[in-house]
N, C-alpha and C positions, 0 to 999 in steps of 0.2 A: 801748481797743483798741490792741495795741503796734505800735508805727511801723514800720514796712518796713525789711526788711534792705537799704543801701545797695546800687545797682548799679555796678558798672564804669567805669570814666571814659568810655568810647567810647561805654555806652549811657546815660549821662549826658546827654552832649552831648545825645546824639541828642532823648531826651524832655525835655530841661530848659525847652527854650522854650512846650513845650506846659502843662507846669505851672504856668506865670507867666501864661498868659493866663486859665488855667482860674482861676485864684486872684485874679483881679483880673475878672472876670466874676460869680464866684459870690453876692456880695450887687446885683448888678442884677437888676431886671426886665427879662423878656425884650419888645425892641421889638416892634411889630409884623411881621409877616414872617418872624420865627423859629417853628421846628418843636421839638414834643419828641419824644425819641425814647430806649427805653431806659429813662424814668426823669429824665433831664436835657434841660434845656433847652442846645438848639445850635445854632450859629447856620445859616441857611442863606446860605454864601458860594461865591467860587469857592476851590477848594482852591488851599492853596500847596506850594511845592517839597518844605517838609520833610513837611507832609500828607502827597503821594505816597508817601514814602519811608515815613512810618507805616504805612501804609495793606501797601506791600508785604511789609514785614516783618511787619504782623500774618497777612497770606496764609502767607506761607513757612510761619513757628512752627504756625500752623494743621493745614497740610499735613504737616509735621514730627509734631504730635502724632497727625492721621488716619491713617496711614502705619503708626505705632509700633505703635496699638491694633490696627490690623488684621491686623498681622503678629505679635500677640501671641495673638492670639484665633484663629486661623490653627494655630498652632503648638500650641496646647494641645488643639485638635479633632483636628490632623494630625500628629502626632509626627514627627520625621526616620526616615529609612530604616531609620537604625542603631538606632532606638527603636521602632518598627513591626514590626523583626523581632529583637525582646531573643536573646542567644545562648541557647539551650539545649539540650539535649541531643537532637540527631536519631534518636537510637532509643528514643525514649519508647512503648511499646508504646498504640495506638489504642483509645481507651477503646471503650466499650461500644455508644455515639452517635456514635460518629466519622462512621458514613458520613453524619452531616446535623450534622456538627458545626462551623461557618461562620457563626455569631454569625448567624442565620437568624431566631432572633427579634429583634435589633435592625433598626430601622428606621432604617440609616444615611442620613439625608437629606443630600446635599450641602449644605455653603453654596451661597446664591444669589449671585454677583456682578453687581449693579448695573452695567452697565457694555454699550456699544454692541457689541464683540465679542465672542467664544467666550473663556473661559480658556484659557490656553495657557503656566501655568506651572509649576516642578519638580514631576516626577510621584513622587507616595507610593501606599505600600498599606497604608490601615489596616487594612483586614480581612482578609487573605493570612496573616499569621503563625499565627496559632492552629489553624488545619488543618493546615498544612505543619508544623509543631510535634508534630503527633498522628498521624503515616505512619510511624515511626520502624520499625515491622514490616514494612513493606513494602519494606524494604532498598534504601530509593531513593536512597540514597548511593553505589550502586553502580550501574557504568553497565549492565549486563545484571542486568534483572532480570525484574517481571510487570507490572508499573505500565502501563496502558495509561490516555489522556486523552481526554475530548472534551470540546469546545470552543466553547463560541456565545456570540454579543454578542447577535443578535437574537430577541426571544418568539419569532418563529414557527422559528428554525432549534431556539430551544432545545425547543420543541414535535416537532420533530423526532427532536432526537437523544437525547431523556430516555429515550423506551420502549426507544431500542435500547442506549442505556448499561446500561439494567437488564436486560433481557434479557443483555446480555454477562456482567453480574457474576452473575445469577443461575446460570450454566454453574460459577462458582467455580474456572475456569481462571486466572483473573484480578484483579489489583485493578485494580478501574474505578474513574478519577476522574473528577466533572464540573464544569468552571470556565464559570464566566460572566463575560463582560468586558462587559456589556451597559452603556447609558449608562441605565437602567429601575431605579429606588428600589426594588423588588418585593425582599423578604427570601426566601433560596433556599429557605425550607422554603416559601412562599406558592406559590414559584414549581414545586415539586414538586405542591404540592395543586392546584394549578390544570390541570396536563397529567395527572391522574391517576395519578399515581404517591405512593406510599405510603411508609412507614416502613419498611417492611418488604422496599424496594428495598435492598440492599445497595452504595449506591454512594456516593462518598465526595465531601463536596462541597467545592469551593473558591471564594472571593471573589476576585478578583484586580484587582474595581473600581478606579480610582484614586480620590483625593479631587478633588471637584468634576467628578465623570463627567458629569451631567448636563447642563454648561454646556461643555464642554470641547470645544474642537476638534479636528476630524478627525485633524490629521497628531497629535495629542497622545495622543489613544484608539488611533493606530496607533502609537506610540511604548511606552505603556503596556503594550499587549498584545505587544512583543518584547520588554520590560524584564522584564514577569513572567514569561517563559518563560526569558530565560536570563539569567546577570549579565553586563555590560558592563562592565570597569575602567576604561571610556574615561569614561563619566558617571555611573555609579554608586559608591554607598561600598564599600569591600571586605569589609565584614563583611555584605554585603544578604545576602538570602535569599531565593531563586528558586525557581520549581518544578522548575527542571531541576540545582539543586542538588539539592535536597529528594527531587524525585519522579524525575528521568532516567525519562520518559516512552517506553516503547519504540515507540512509533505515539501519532498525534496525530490525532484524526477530526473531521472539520468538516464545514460543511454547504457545499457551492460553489454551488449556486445563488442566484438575486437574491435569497433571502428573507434569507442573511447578507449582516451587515454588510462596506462595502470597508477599511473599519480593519481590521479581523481578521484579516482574508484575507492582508495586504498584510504584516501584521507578523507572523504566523506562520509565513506563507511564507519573509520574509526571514530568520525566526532560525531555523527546523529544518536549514537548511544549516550550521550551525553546531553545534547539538547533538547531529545525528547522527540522531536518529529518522528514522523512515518518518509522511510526513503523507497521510495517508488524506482526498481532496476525493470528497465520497460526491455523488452526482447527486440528483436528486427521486427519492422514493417510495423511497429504500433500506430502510425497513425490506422492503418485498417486493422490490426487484432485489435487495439485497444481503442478506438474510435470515441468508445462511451464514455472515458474517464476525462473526456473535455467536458462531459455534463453533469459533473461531480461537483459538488460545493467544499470548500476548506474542511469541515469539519468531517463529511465521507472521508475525503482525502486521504485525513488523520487517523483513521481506523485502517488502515488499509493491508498492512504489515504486522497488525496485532488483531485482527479475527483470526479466525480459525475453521475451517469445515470437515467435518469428518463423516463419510457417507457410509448407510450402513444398508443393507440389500441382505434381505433373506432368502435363499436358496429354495425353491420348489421341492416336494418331497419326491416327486417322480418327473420324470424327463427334462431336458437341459435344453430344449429348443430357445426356450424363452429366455434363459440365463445364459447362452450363450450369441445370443442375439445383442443384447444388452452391456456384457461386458467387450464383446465385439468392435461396439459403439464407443465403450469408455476407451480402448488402448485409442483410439484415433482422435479424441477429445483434446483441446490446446488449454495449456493451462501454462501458458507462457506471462511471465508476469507476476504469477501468483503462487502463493505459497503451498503445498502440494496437499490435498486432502488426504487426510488418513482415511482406506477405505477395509472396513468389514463385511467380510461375506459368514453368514451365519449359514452352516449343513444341516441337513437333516441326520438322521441316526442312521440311514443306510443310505450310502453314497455308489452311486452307479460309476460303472467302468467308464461311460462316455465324460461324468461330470470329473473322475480324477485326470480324463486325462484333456478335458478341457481348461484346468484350473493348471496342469504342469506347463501349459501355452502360455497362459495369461502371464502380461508384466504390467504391474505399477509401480510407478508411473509412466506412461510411455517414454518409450527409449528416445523418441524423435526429440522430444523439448528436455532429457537430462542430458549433460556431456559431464565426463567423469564417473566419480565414485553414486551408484545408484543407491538413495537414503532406501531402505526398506518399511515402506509404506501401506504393504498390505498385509493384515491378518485373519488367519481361516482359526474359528471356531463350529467344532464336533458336538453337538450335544451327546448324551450318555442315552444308549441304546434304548427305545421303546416304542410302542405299535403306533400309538397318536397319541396327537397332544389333544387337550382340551380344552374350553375356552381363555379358565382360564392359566393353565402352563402358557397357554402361544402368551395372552399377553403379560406374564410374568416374564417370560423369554425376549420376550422383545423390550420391557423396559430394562431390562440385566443386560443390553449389549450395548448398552454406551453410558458414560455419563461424563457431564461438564469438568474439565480440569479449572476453570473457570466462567460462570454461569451468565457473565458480561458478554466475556469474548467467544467462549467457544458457541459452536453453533453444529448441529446433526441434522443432512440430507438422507428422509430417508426414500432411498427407490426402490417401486415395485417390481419384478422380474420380468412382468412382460411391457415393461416401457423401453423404450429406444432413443438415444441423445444426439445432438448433431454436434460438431468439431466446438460450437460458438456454445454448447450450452451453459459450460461451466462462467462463461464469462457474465452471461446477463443473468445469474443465480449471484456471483458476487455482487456487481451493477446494483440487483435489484435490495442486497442485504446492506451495503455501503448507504443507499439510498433513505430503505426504510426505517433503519433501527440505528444509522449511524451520522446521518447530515445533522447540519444547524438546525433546520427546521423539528426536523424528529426529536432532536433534543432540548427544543426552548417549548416542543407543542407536546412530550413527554408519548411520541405515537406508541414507544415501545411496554409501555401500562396496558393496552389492551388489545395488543397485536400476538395473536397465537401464531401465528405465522406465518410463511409465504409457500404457497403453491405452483408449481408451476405445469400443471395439465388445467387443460378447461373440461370442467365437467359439463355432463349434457344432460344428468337427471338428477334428481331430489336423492337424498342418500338412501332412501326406503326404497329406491326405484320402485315408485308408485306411477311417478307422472314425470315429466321432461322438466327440466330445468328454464323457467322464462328467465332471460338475462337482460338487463340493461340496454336500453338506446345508445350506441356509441356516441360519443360525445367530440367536436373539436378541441377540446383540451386535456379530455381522461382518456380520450380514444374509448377502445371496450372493454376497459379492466372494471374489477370491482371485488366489494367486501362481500365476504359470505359467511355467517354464523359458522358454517360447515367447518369445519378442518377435510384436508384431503390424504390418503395413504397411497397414492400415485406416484407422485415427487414433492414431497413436502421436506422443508425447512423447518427444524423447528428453531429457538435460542434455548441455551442451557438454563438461561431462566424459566419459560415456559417448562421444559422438559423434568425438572429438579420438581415443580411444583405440580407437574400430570403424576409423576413417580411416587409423589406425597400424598397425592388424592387417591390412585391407585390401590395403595399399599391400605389405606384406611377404610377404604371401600370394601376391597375383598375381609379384611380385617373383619369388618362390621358382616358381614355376610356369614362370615365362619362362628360368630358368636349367635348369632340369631339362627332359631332354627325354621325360620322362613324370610325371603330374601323379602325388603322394602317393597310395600306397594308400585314407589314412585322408581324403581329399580327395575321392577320388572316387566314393563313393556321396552322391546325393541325396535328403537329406533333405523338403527342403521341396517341395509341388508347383509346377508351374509355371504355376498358376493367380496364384500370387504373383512378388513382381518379385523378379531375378534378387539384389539384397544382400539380403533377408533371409535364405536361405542363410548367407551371414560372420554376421547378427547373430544366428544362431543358435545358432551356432558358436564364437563370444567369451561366446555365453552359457553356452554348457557349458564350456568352460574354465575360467572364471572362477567358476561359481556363482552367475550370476546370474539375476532372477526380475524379471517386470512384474507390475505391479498390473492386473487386471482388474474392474470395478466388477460389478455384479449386474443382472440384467437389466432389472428392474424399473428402476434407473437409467439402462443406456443406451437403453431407450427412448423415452425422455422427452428426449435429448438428441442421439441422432444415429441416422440412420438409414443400413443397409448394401445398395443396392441388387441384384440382380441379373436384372432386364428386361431389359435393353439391354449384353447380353456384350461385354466389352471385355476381352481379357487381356493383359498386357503387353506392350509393341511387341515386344522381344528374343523371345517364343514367339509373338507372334500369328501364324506359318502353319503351329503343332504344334498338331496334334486334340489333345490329352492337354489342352492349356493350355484353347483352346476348351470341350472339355466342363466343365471345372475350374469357368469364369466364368460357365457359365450352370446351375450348381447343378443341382438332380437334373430340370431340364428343367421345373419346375412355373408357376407364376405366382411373382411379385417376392415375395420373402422378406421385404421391408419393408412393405410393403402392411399386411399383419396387423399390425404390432407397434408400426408406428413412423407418428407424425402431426406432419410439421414444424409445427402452429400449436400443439402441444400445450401446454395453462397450468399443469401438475400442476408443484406446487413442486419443485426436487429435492432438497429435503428430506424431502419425506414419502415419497420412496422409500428412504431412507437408513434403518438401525437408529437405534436410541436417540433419538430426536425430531431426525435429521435427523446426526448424529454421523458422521465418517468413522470406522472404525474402526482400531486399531493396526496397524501392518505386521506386528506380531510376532507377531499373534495371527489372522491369517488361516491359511489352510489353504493348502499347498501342493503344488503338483502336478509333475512332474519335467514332461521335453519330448516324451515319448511318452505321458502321460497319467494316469501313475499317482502314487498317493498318498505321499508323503515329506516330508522336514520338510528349514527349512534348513540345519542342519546336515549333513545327508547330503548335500542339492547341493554343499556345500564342499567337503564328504570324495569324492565322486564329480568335482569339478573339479579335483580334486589331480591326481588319476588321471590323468584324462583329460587335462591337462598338462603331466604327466609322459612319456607317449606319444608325445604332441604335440610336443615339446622333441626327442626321438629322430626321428623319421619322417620330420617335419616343417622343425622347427626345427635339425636335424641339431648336436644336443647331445649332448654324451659323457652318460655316464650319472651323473659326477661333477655335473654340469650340470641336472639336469632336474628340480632343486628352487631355483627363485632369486627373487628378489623383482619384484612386480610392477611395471611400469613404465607411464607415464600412456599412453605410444604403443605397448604392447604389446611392448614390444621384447626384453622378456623372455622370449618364446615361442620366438624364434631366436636362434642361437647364433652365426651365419655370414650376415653380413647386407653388402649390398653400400654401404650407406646407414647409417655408424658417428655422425652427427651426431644 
């Protein structure tokens, strides 16, 4: 056997002493009292000095070589980042299997680490790259696109949100992807057959596990799950590969109740402020609360988290039947899901014993959908004492109680007093706003230019109530909704852009009245009755100008979601001591109109009243009606707003004639040519 390669002088010394006893021991017999061990006989003594020192240097070198191995062994299971996601070409068109393409048949087992704590060190993705590799058609390189995500750590949330990921991607408005960051070994195709869902789900799956999920600690799985959604340069490599490189996710849907994990929550939360998306925290039971948001396009989606509704209900001057019928209806209203509306109730100047102590009852938002600290959501405004209002105080009153904090996003419901809501109304009033003013469509075909806004009562007669309202043939693809010149003061939506620019017209209007000491020819016939409050009149008025049309939904919808009372006559304070308005409010004198049609506990989906399995249909492709009732398209309202602008500019606006073609302005101010208010 060839003799050992000399060591070192240091490590010389060190073992040279032990060699000399071992070599002047080895032909004795061992005495009594010695031990074998190993193979050799050894003595049992007390150890000496350089013992010790043996003894810790064989520990170190030990440790030194456990250390190496495990960090080699480590390394070739776990690749680095920049190995985990090889560069390659992001528009690799999605193979054939892509939607269950996630290494689904490997059963990635974590290492186990032996050890009294959680792992808690550098997080990888082995299995992230190879799907994110295979999106390249889904244009997720770009920050607007259809990519829509959900997202779950835990079996029962991903039980949750599997049927409605497929249900989304089956509409094929959308690419649906579904990431699991669970700490659970289950392989995604296992985990698709176990919630029942099939192959034949089109939805696209992602692994985003880290290595050693299963042992990993909390703050590390919530580290994990913000690292795979977006890149960090602070601790990650700069060539990594994320989803929100990869996918730029336009909405992110999760499960917010206790069944998700609080890693998830915590780190998804923290990074969609960063990426930009809309995170969608869906309540229990969404596939039936929220059923509709599988018929959402990407770009709804993306709105989703940044509207805003703030509903505003003015107070009858005398009795509370109707106002508290109504708010009634609101504390039982689900608004699970969604961001909670600011709501305003405006009083009159003498408020009744039944109305203060109907108002010390009332909570917004209902207590049922908040758990915790209750945001304070509702505010009561007093007007300053006086006998009545006149036309026009009501409608200076009523444009002074809200305005847009931003005229994009924010958006005011305003409700009449004697309508009545059902638990689903608040939901297809978002549906329908997500829809109209916020999809792809709405914003590549611009619907929100000449959409005054969304109603949601079906009217039954012409606004003069002269004659009944003729409405549209239901259609297989629009069902019975349709466009109406009209605006309504029922349940109407307006956007803060609309509303900014009624409040401009408004103001210029009365303006021009108070200079002139006779009101405008073209001003003073009335259109609208005075069954209705005094500003629908102006918003009726900016709606012929302008060419603009609200959405009215179909019957079979709004009875399912609000009801329009008229038992208990109330017409608005500024006509309540004019017969004409009286008779107006208590309709043709028979029993409550609502009665028959409408059932606030009512459970019928409002979906299954919608065409196409619950579909809203195109703005561009409803049926349109002018403001007196009759049949037109929107192009003619345009061509008939020109007009009627034109006029208006003259009459009115007191424009030269040079004048009475000029471009529109957000505060109307284009209408007038001669205005006392040039800011």
């Amino acid at each position: 056997m060839p003799a050992s390669r000399p060591r070192g002088s240091t490590m010389s010394r060190l073992w040279g002493n032990a060699r000399e006893h071992a070599k002047k021991d080895d032909d004795r017999l061992p005495p009594p009292g010695l031990a074998r061990q190993g193979g050799h006989w050894q003595p049992i003594r007390t150890p000496r000095r350089h013992s010790l020192i043996r003894l810790v240097a064989y520990a170190f070198i030990a440790f030194l070589i456990v250390i190496g191995v495990s960090s080699t062994l480590r390394t070739r299971s776990n690749p680095a980042v920049d190995h985990a996601f090889p560069e390659t070409n992001p528009s690799v068109d999605i193979p054939p299997d892509a939607a269950h393409s996630s290494n689904e048949n490997t059963e990635h087992k974590s290492p186990q680490i032996e050890q009294k704590e959680a792992y808690d060190g550098p997080v990888l993705f082995p299995w992230l790259a190879q799907s994110l590799n295979a999106i390249g058609s889904t244009q997720g390189n770009q920050p607007k696109n259809r990519n829509v995500l959900f997202a779950a750590a835990s079996l029962k949330s991903a039980a949750t949100l599997l049927p409605m990921a497929c249900q989304m991607a089956s509409v094929r408005q959308n690419y649906v992807h579904f990431a699991f960051f669970g700490r659970s070994d289950i392989p995604l195709k296992e985990l698709l057959k176990i919630n029942g869902v099939g192959l034949e789900c089109p939805v696209i799956l992602h692994d985003p596990r880290p290595d050693s999920h299963a042992t990993s600690t909390e703050n590390r799985m919530m580290m994990a799950a913000a690292r795979a959604l977006c890149k960090h340069l602070a601790f990650v490599h700069v060539h990594a590969h994320y989803i929100n490189m990869y996918m730029h996710p336009q909405a992110i849907l999760v499960d917010s109740t206790r069944d998700e994990e609080d890693y998830l929550l915590a780190g998804i939360r923290d990074q969609v402020r960063s990426v930009g998306g809309a995170l969608i925290e869906l309540p229990e039971r969404p596939a039936t609360r929220l059923s509709w948001i599988a018929k959402l396009d990407s770009g709804a989606l993306a709105a989703w988290d940044k509207v805003h509704i703030d509903i505003l209900i003015h107070a009858p001057r005398n009795g509370v039947g109707n106002l508290r019928r109504l708010l009634t209806s609101l504390a039982e209203v689900d608004i699970g899901g969604m961001s909670i509306p600011h709501l305003t109730i405006e009083l009159p100047y003498k408020i009744e014993s039944q109305l203060e102590e109907l108002l010390g009852e009332f909570q917004w938002p209902p207590q049922s959908d908040i758990s915790g600290h209750r945001p304070h959501m509702l505010s009561l405004r007093h007007r300053i004492p006086r006998p009545w209002l006149t036309e026009e105080e009501s409608t200076i009153r009523f444009l002074e109680s809200f305005w847009p904090t931003n005229p994009v996003r924010s958006n005011v419901l305003v409700l009449s007093p004697h309508t009545q809501v059902t638990r689903q109304f608040l939901h297809y009033v978002k549906y329908s706003l997500l829809h109209y003013r916020h999809s792809n469509a709405a914003t590549i075909q611009n619907w929100d230019a000449k959409l005054m806004g969304l109603s949601f009562a079906s009217p039954t007669t012409l606004l003069d109530g002269s004659a009944p309202l003729s409405l549209p043939e239901p259609d297989d693809d629009t069902g019975s909704s349709f466009l109406w010149q009209a605006p309504g003061s029922d349940a109407m939506l307006f956007s803060g852009s609309k509303w900014v620019e009624l409040h401009g017209y408004i103001s210029q209007v009365l303006d021009r009245q108070h200079s002139s000491s006779a009101s405008p020819a073209l001003l003073a016939r009335k259109e609208v009755s005075k069954k209705y409050p005094s500003w629908l009149e102006y918003a009726l008025q900016l709606s012929r100008l302008r060419g603009y049309y609200t959405v009215y939904p179909g019957r079979e919808t709004t009875s399912v979601i609000l009801g329009v009372h008229n038992d208990l006559p109330q017409p608005p304070e500024e006509y309540a001591n004019d017969a004409e308005a009286r008779r107006g409010a208590e309709g043709k004198g028979l029993a409550d109109d609502a009665t028959y049609l409408f059932d606030p506990n009512w459970q019928v989906d409002i979906l299954h009243t919608l065409p196409q399995d619950g579909t809203l249909p195109y703005l561009t492709h409803l049926p349109v009606l002018t403001w007196d009732g009759k049949s037109t398209s929107t192009d003619e309202l345009h061509k008939n707003g020109l007009e009627f602008a034109a006029r208006f500019r003259r009459e009115v606006g007191q424009c030269k004639d040079e004048e009475t073609s000029r471009r529109s302005h957000r505060l109307a101010r284009d209408l007038f040519c001669k205005s006392s208010d040039e800011n």
